[in-house]
mmCIF file of the N, C-alpha and C atoms, coordinates in Angstrom:
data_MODEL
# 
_entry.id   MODEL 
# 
loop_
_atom_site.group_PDB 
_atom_site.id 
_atom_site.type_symbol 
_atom_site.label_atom_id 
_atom_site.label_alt_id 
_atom_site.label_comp_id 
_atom_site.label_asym_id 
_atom_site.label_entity_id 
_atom_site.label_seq_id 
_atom_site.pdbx_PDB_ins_code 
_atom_site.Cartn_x 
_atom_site.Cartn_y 
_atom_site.Cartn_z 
_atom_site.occupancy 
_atom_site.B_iso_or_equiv 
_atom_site.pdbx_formal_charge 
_atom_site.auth_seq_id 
_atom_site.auth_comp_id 
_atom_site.auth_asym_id 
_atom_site.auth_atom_id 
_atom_site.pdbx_PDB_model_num 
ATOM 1   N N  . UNK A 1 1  ? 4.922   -8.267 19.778  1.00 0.00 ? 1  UNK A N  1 
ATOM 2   C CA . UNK A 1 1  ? 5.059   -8.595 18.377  1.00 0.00 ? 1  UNK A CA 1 
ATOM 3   C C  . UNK A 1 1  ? 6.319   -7.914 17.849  1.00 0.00 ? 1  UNK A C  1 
ATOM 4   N N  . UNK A 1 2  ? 6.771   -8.911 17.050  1.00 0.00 ? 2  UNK A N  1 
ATOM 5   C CA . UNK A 1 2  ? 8.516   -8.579 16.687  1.00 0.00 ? 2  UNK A CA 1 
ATOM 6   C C  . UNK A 1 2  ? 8.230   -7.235 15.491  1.00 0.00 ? 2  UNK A C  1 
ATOM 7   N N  . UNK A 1 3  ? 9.219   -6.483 15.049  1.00 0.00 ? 3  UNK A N  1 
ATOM 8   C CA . UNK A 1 3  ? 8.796   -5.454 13.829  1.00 0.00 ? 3  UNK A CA 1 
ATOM 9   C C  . UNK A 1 3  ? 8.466   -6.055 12.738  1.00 0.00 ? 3  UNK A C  1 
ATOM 10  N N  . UNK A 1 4  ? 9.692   -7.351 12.367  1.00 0.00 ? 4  UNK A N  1 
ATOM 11  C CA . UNK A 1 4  ? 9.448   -8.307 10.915  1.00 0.00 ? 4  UNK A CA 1 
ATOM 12  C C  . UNK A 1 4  ? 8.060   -8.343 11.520  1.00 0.00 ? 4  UNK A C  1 
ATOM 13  N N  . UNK A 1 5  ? 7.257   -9.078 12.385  1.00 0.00 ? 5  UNK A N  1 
ATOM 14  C CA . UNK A 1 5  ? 5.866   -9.430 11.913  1.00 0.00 ? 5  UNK A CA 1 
ATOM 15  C C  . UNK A 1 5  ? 5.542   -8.576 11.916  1.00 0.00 ? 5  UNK A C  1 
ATOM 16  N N  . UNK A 1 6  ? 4.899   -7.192 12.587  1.00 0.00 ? 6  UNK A N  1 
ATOM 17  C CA . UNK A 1 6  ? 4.384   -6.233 12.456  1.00 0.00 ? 6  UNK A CA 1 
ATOM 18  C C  . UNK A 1 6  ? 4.240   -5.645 11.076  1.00 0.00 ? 6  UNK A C  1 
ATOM 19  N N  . UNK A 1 7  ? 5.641   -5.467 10.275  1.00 0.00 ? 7  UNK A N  1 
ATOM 20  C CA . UNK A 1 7  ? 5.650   -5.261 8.769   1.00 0.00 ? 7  UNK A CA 1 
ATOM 21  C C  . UNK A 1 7  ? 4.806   -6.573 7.977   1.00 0.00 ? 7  UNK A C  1 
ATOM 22  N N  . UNK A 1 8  ? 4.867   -7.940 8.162   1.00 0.00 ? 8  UNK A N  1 
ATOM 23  C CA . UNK A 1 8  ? 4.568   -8.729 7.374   1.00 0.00 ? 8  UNK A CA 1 
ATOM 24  C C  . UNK A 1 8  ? 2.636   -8.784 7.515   1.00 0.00 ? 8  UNK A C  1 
ATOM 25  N N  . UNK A 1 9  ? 2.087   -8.473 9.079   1.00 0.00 ? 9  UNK A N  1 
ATOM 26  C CA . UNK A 1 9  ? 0.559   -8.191 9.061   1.00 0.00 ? 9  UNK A CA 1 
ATOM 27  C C  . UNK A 1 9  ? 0.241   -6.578 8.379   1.00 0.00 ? 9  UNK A C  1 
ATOM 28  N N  . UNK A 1 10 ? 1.181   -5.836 8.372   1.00 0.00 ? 10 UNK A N  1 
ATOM 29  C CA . UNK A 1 10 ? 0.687   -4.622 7.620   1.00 0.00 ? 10 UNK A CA 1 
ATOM 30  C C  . UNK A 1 10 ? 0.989   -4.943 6.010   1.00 0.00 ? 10 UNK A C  1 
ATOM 31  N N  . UNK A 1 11 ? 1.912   -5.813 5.456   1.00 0.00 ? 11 UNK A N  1 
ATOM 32  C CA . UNK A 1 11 ? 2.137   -6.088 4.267   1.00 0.00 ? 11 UNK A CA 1 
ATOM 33  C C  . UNK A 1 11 ? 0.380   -6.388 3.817   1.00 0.00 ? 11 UNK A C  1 
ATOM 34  N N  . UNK A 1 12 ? 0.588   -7.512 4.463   1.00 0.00 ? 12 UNK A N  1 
ATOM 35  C CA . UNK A 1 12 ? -0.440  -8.365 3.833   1.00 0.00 ? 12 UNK A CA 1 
ATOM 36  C C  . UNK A 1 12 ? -1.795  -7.915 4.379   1.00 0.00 ? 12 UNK A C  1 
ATOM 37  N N  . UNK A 1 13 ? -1.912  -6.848 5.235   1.00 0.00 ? 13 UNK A N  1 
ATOM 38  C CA . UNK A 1 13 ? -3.141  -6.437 4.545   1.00 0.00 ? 13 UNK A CA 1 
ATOM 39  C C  . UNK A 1 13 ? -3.080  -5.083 3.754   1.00 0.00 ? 13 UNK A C  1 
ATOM 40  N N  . UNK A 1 14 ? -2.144  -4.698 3.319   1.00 0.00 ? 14 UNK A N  1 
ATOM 41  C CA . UNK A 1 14 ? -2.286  -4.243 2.053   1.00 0.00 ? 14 UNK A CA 1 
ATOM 42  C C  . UNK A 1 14 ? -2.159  -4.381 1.148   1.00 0.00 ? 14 UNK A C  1 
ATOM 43  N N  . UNK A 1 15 ? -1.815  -5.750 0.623   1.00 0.00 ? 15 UNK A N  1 
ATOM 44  C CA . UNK A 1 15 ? -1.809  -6.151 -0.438  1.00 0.00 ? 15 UNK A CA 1 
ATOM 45  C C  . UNK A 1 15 ? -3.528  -6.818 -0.921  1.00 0.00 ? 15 UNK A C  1 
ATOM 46  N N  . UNK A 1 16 ? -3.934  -6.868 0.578   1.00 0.00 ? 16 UNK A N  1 
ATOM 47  C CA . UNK A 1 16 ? -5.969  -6.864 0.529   1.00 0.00 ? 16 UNK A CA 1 
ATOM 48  C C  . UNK A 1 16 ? -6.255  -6.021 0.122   1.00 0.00 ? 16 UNK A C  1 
ATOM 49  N N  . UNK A 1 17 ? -5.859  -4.540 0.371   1.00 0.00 ? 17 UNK A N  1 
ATOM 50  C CA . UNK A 1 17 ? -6.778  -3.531 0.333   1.00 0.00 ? 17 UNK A CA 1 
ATOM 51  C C  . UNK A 1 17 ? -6.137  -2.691 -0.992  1.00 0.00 ? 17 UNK A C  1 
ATOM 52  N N  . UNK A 1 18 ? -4.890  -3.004 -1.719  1.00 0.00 ? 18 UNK A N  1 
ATOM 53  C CA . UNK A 1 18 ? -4.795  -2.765 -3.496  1.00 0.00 ? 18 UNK A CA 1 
ATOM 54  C C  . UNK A 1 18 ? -5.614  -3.732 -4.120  1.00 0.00 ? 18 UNK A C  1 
ATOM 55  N N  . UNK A 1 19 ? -5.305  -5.617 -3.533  1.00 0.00 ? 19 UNK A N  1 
ATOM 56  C CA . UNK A 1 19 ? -6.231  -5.985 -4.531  1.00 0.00 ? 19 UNK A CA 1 
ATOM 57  C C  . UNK A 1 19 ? -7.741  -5.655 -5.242  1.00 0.00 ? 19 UNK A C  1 
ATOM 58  N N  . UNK A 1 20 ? -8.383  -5.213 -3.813  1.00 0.00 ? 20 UNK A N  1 
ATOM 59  C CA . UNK A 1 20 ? -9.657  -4.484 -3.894  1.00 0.00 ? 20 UNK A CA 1 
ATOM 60  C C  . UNK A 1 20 ? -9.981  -3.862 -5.310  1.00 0.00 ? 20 UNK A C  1 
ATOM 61  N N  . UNK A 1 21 ? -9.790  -3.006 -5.620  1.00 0.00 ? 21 UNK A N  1 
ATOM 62  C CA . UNK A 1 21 ? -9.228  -2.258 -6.488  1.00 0.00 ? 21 UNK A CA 1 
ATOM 63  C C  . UNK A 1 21 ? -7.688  -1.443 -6.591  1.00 0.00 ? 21 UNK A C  1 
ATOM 64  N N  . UNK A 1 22 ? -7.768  -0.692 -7.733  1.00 0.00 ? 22 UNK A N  1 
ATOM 65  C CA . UNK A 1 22 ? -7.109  -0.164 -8.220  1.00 0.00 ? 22 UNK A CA 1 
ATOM 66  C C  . UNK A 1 22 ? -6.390  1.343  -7.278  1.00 0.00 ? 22 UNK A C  1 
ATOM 67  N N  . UNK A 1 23 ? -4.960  1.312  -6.693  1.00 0.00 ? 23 UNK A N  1 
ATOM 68  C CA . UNK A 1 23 ? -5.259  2.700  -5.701  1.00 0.00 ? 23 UNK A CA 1 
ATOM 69  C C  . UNK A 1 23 ? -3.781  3.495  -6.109  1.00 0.00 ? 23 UNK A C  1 
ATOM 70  N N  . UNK A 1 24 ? -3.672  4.498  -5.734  1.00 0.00 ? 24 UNK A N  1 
ATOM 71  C CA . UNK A 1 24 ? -2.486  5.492  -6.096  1.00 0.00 ? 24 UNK A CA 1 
ATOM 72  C C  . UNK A 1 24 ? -1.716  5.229  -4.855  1.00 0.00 ? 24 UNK A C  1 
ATOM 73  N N  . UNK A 1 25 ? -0.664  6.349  -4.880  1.00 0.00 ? 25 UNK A N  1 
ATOM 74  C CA . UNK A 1 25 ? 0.359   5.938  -3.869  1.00 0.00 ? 25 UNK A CA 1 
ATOM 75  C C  . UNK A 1 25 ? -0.448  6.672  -2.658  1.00 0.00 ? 25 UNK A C  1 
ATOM 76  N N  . UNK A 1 26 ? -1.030  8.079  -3.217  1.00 0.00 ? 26 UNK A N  1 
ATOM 77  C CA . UNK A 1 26 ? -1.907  8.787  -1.501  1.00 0.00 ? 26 UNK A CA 1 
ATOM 78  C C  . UNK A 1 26 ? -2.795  8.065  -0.497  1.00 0.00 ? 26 UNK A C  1 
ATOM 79  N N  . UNK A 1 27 ? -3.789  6.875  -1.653  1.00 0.00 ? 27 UNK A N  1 
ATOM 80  C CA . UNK A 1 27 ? -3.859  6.072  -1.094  1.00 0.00 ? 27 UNK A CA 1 
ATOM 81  C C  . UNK A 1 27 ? -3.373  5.189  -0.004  1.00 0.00 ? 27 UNK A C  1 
ATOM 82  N N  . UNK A 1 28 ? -2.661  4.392  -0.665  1.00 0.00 ? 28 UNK A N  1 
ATOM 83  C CA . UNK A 1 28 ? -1.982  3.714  0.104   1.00 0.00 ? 28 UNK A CA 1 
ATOM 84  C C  . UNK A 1 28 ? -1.303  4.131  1.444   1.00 0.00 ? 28 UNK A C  1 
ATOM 85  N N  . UNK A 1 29 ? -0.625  5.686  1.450   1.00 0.00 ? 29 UNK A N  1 
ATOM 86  C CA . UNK A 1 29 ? -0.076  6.122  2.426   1.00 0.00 ? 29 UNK A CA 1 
ATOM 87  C C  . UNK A 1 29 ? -0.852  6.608  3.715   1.00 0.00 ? 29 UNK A C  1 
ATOM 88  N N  . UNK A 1 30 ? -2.313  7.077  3.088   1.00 0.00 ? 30 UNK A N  1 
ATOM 89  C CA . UNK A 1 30 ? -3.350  7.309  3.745   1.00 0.00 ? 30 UNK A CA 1 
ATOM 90  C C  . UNK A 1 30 ? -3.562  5.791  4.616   1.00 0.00 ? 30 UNK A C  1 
ATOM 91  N N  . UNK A 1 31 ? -3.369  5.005  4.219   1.00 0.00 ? 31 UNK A N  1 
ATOM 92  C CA . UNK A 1 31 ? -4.170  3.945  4.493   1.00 0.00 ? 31 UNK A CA 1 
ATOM 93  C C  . UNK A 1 31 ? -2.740  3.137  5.563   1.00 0.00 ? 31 UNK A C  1 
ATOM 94  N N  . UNK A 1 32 ? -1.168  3.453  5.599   1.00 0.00 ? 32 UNK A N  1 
ATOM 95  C CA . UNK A 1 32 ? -0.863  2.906  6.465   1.00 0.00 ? 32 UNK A CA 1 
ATOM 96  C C  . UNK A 1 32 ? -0.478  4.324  7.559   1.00 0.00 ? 32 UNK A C  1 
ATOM 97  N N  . UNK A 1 33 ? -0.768  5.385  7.347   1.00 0.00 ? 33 UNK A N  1 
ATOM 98  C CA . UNK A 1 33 ? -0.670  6.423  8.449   1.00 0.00 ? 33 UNK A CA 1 
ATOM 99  C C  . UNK A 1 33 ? -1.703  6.346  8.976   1.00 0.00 ? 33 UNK A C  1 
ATOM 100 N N  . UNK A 1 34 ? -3.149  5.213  8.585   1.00 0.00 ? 34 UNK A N  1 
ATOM 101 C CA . UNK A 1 34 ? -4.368  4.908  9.519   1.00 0.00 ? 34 UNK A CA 1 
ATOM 102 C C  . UNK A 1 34 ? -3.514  3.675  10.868  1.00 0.00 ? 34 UNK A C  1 
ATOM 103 N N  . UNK A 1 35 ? -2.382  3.444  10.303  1.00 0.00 ? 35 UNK A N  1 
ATOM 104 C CA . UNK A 1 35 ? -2.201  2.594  11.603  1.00 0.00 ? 35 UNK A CA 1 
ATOM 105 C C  . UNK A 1 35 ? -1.482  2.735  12.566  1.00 0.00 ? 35 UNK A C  1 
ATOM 106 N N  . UNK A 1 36 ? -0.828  4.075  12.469  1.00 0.00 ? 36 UNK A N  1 
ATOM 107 C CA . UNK A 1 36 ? -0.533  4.606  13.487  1.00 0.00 ? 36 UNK A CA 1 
ATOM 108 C C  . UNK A 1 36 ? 0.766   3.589  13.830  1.00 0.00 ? 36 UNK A C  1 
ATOM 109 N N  . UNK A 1 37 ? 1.925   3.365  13.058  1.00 0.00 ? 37 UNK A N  1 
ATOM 110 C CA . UNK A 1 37 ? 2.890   2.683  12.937  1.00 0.00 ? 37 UNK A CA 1 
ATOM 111 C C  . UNK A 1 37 ? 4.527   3.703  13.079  1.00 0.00 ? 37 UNK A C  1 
ATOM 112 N N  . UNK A 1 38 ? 5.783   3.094  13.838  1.00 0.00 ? 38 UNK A N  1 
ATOM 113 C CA . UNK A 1 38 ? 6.893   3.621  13.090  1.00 0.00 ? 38 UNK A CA 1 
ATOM 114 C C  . UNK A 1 38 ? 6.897   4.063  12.045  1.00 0.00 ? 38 UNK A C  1 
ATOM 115 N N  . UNK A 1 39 ? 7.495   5.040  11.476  1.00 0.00 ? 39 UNK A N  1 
ATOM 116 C CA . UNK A 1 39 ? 7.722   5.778  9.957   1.00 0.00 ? 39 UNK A CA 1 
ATOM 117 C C  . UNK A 1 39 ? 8.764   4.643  9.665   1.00 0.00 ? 39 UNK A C  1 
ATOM 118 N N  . UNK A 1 40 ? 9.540   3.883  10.334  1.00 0.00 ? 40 UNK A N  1 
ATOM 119 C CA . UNK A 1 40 ? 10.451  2.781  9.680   1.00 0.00 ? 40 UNK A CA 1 
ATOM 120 C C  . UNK A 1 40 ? 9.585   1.721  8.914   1.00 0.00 ? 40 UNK A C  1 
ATOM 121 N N  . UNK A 1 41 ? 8.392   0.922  9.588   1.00 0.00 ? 41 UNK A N  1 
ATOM 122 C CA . UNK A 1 41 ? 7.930   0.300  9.160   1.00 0.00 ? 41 UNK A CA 1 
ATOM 123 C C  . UNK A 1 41 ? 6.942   0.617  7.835   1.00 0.00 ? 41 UNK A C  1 
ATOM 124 N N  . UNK A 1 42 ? 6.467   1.938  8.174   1.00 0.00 ? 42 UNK A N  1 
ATOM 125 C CA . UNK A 1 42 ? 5.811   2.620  7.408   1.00 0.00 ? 42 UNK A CA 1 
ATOM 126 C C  . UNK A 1 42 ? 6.568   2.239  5.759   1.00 0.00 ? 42 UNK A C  1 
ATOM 127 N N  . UNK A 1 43 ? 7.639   3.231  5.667   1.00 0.00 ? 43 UNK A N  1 
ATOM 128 C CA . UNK A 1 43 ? 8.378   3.588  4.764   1.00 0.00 ? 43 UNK A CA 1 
ATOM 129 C C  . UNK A 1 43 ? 8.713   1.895  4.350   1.00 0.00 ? 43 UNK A C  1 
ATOM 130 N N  . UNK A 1 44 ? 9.114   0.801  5.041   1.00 0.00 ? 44 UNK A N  1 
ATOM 131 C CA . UNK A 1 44 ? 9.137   -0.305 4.780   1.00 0.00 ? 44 UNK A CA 1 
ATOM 132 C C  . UNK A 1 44 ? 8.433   -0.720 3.835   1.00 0.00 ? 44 UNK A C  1 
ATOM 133 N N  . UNK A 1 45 ? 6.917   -0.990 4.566   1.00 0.00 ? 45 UNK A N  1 
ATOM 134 C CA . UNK A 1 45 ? 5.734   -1.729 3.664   1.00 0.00 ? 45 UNK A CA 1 
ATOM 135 C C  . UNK A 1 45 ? 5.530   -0.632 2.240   1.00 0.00 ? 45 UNK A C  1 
ATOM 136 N N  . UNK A 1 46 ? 6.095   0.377  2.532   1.00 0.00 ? 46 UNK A N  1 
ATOM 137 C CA . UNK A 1 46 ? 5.375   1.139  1.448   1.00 0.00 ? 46 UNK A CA 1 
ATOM 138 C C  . UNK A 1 46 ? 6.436   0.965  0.442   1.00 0.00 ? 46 UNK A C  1 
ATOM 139 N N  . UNK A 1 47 ? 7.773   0.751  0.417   1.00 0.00 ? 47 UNK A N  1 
ATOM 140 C CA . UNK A 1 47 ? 8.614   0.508  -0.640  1.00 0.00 ? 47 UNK A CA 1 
ATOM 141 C C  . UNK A 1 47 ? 8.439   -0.887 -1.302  1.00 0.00 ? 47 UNK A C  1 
ATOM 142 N N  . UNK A 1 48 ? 8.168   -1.679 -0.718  1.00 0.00 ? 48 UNK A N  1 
ATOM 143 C CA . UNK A 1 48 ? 7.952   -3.329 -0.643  1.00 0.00 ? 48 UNK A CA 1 
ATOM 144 C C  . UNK A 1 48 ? 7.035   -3.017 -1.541  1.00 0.00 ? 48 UNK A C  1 
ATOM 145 N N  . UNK A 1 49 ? 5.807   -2.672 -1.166  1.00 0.00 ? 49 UNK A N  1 
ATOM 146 C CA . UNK A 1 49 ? 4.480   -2.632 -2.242  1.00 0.00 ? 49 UNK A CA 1 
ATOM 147 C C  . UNK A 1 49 ? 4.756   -1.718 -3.324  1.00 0.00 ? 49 UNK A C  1 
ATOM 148 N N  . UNK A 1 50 ? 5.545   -0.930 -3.216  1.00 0.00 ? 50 UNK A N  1 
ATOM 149 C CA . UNK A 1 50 ? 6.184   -0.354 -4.549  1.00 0.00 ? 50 UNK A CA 1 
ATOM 150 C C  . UNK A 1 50 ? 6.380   -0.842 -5.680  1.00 0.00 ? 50 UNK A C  1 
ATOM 151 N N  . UNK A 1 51 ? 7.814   -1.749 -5.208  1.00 0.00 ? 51 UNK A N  1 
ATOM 152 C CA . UNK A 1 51 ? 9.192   -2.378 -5.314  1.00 0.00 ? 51 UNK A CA 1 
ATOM 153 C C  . UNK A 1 51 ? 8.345   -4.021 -6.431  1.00 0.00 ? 51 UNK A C  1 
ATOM 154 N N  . UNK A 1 52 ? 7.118   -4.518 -5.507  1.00 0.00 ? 52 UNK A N  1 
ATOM 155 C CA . UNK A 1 52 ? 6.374   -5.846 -6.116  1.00 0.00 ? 52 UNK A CA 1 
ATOM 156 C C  . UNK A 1 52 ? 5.349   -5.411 -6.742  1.00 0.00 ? 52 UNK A C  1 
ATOM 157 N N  . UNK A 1 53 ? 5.207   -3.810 -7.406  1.00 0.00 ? 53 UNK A N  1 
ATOM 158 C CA . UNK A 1 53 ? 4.465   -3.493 -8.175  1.00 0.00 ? 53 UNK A CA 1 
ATOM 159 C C  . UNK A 1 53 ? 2.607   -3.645 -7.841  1.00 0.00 ? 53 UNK A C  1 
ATOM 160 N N  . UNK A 1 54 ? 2.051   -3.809 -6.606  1.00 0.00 ? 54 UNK A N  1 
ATOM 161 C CA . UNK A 1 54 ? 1.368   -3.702 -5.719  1.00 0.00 ? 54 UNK A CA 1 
ATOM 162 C C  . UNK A 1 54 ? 0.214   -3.089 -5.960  1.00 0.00 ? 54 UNK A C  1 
ATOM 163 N N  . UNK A 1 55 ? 1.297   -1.486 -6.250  1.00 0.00 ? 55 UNK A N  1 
ATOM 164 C CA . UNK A 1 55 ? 0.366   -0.423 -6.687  1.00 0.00 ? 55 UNK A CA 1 
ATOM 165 C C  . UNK A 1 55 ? 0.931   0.392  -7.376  1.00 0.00 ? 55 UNK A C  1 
ATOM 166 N N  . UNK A 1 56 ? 0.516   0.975  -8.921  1.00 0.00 ? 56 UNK A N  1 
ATOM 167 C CA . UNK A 1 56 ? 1.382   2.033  -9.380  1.00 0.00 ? 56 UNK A CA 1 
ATOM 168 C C  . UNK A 1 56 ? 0.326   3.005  -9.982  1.00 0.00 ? 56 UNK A C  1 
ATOM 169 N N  . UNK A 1 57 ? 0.766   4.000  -9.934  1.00 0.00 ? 57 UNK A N  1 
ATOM 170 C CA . UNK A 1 57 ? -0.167  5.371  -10.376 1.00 0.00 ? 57 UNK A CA 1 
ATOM 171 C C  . UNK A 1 57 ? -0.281  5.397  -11.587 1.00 0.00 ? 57 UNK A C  1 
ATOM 172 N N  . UNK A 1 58 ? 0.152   5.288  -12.438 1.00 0.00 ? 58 UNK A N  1 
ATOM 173 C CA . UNK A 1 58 ? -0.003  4.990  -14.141 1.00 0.00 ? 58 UNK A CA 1 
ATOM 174 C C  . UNK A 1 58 ? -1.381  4.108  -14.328 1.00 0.00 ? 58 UNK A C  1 
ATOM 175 N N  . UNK A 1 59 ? -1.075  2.865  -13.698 1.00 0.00 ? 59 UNK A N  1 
ATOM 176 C CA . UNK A 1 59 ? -2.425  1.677  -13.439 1.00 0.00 ? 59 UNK A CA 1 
ATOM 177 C C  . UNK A 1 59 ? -3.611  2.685  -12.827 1.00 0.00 ? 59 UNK A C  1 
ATOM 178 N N  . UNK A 1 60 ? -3.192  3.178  -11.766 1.00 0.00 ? 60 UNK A N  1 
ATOM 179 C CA . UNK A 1 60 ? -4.831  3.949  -11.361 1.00 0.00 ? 60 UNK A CA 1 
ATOM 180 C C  . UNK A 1 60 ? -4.926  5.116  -12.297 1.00 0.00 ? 60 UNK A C  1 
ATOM 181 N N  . UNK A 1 61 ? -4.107  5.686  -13.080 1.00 0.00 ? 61 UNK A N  1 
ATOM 182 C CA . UNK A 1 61 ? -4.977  6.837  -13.496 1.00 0.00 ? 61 UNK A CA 1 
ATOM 183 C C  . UNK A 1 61 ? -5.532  5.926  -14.655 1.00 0.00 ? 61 UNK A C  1 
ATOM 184 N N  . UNK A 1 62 ? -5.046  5.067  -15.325 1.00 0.00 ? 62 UNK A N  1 
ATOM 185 C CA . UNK A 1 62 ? -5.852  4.284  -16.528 1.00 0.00 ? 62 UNK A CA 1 
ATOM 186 C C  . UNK A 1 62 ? -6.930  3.787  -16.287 1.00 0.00 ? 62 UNK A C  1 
ATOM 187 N N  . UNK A 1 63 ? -6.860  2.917  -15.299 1.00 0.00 ? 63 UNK A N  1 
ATOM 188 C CA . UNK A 1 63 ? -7.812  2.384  -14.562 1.00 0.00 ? 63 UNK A CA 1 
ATOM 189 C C  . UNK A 1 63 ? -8.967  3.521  -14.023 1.00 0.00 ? 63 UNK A C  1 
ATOM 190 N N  . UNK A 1 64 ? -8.845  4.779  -13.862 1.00 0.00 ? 64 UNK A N  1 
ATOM 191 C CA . UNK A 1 64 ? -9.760  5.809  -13.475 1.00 0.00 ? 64 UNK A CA 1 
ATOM 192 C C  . UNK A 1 64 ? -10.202 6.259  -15.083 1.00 0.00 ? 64 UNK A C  1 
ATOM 193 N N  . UNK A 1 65 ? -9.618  6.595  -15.341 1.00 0.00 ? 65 UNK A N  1 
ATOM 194 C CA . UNK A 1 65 ? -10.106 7.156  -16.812 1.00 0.00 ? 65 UNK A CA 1 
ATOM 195 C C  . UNK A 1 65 ? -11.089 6.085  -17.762 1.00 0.00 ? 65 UNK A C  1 
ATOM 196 N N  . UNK A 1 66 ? -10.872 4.890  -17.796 1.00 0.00 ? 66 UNK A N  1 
ATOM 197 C CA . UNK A 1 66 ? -11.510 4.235  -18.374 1.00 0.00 ? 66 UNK A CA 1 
ATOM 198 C C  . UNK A 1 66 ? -12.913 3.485  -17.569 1.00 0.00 ? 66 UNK A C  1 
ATOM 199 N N  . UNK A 1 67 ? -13.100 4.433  -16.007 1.00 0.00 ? 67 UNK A N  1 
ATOM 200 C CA . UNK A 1 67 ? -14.434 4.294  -15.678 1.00 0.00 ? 67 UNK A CA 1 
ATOM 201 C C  . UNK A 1 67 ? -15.078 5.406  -15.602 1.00 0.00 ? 67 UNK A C  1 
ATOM 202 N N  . UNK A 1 68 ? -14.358 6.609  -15.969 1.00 0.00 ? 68 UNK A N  1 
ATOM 203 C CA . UNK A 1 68 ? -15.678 7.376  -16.703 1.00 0.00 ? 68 UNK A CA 1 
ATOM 204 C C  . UNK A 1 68 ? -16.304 7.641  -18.010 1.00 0.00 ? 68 UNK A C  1 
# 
């Protein structure tokens, strides 16, 4: 498997696992250092989901505060 795909199956399943809910960036980082990937690709998907607003920490702390 080429890296572009490798980045584009780790994209898209994290763009599953923000839609889910609401997640911070530790999250997220937690969740692609579960795959045991290049730090290139890593750092990739994780700017991408940045960059398309994906996930932002402002959204989860609001989003946290207004479920307790």
């Amino acid at each position: 498997m080429s890296s572009s795909q490798k980045h584009n199956e780790i994209l898209d399943a994290l763009i599953v696992f923000c839609d889910y809910r609401e997640r911070c960036s530790t999250e997220v980082l937690q969740k692609l250092e579960s795959y045991e990937i290049p730090d290139s690709i890593r750092d990739s998907v994780f700017n991408e989901l940045k960059e398309r607003a994906i996930f932002d920490d402002k959204r989860y702390v609001n989003a946290y505060i207004s479920g307790k």
